[in-house]
N, C-alpha and C positions, 0 to 999 in steps of 0.2 A: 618619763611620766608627762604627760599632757591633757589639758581639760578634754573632756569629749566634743566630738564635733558638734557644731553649732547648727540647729536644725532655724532654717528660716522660713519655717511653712507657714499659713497665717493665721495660726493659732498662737495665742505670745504664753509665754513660758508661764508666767505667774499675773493674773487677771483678777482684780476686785472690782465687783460691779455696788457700790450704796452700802461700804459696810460701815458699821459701828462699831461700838466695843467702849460701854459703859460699866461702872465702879459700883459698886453697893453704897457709897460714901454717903455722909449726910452732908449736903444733899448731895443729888448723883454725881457721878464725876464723867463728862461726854469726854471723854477721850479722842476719840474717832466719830467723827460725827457726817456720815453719806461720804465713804472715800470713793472715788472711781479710780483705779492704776491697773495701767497693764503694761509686766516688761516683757520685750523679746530676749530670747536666748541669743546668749551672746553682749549684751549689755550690760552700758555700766552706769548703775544710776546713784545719786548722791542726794540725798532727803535733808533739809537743813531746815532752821526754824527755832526761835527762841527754847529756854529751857521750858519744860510742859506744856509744850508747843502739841505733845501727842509723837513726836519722833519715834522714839525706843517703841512706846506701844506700836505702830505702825510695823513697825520690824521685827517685833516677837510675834504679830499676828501671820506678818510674811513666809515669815522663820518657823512656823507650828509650834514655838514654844507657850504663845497663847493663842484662845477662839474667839472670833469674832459676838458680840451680840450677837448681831444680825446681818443680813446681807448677803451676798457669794461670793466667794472666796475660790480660786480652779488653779491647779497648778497642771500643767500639759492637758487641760484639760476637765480635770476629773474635779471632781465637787469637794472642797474639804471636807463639806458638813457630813458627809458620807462616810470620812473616813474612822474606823475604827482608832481607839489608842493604841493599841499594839502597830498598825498603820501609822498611825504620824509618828511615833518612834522608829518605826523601819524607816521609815522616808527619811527623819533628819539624818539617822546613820548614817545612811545609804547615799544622799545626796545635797545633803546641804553640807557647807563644811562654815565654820563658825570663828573671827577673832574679835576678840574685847581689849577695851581700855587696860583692863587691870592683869593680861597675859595668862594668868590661872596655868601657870607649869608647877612641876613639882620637886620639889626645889632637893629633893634624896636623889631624884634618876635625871641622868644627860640629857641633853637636848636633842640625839637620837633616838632614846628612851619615850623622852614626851612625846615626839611626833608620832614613834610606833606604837600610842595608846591610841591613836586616832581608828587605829583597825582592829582592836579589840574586840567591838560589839557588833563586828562585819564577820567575823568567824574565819578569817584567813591564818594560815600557820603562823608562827611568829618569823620564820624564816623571811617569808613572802613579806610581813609587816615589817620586819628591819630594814629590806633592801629596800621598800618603797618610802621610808623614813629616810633612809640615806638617798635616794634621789632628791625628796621635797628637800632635803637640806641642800643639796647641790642647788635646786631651782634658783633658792633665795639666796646663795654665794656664802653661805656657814658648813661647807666640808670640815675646813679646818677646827669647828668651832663645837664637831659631832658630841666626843666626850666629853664636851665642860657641863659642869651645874649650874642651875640656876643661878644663884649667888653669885658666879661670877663673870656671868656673860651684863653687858652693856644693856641701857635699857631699849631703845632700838634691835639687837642682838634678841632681848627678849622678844621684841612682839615679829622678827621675823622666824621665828623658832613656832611663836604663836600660828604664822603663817602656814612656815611648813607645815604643823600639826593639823589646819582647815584642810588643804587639799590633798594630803597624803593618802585619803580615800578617792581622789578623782571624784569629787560633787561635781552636780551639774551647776549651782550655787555659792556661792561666795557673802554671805552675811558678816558685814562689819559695823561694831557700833564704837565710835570715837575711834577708831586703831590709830591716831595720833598722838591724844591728849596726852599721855604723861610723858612726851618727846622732845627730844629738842630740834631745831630746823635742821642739822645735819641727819640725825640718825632718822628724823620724819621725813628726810627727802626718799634714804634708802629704803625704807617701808612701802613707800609711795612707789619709785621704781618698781620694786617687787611686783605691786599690785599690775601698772601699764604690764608688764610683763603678761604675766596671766590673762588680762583682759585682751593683751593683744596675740596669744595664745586661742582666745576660744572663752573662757571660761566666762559667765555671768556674774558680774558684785553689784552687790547693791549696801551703799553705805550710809551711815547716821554720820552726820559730822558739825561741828562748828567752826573748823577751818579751814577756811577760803583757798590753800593752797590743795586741799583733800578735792573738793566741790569743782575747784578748776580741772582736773584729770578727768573728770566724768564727761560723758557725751551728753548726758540728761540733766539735771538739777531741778528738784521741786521743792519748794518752801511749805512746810505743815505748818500752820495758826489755829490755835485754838481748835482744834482735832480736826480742819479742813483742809486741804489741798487750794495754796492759793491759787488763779489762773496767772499765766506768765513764764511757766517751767521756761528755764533755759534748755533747746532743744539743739 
């Protein structure tokens, strides 16, 4: 298993031109306020910036799991706003692959188990979903580690299980928010390898993080403040 080829035509993978993305709160909440970001395929970008800085929202708008107010939003191109729900459902399936802070395995089925739900909602046999569950667990060095539970795997162990489960569909994307936080410097080194791996593989990530050692692996780093994109990116 390997990420798909990395197309470098001069269209960037995922492009926002002035978006927003405001709160009904009293009073409103600017969350995102005039973003401009475009990443190429193949990159690794790392978004940093105090807590309600606007981060997460920034990456659930990136990620189709939220829409923007206003503005445009294009992933290869194509207009979000265009897309249907049953659309940006197919698309995250299909191509984005997803790890968080808090691992969300399920703590009754292996860590072979968890990755091959990642292909569930792809409609692939389960045949076809095991073997490529047991690849993603070879990628990130847990063969040995296929049948343990939850409960008993390490917490590092967890979020690169968490791993295997993003890419086990082959995304063109890679969304991470915190995949650090609840680690310790050993087990957050081998997370981090995992990642250069993949990125030096092909595959696109683009991460939330507050630590500095996550922020150093990136080729990009942007600082979000108060829902703006500061000038300065580390390039």
């Amino acid at each position: 298993m390997v990420p798909p080829a990395v197309d470098r035509s001069a269209t960037p993978l995922l492009e926002m031109r002035q978006v927003t993305r405001h709160f009904p709160t009293q009073p409103p909440t600017e969350a995102l306020r005039g973003v401009d970001l475009a990443v190429d395929a193949g990159h690794f970008l790392a978004i940093v910036g105090p807590s309600g800085a606007g981060k997460t929202t920034l990456l659930n708008v990136l990620a189709l799991l939220d829409r923007p107010t206003s503005g445009s939003y294009r992933i290869e191109g194509d207009e979000v706003a265009e897309f249907s729900e049953h659309e940006r459902t197919a698309y995250r399936a299909g191509r984005f692959g997803f790890i968080f802070q808090a691992f969300h395995l399920i703590a009754h089925k292996t860590a072979l188990e968890n990755v091959a739900l990642a292909g569930v909602y792809t409609g692939r046999p389960r045949a076809e979903r095991m073997d490529a569950a047991a690849e993603a667990l070879a990628i990130v060095g847990l063969t040995d580690r296929s049948g343990a539970y939850p409960p008993t795997l390490s917490g590092g162990e967890k979020q690169r299980v968490a791993i295997a489960r993003a890419i086990c569909g082959e995304p063109k994307v890679l969304f991470a928010d915190e995949p650090s936080g609840n680690l310790d410097s050993r087990a957050s080194g081998r997370v981090l390898d995992a990642l250069d791996a993949l990125h030096e593989a092909g595959l696109t990530i683009v991460v939330v993080t507050h630590d500095p050692t996550v922020s150093e692996r990136a080729e990009t780093t942007i600082e979000v403040f108060d829902g703006v994109i500061r000038p300065g990116a580390r390039l």
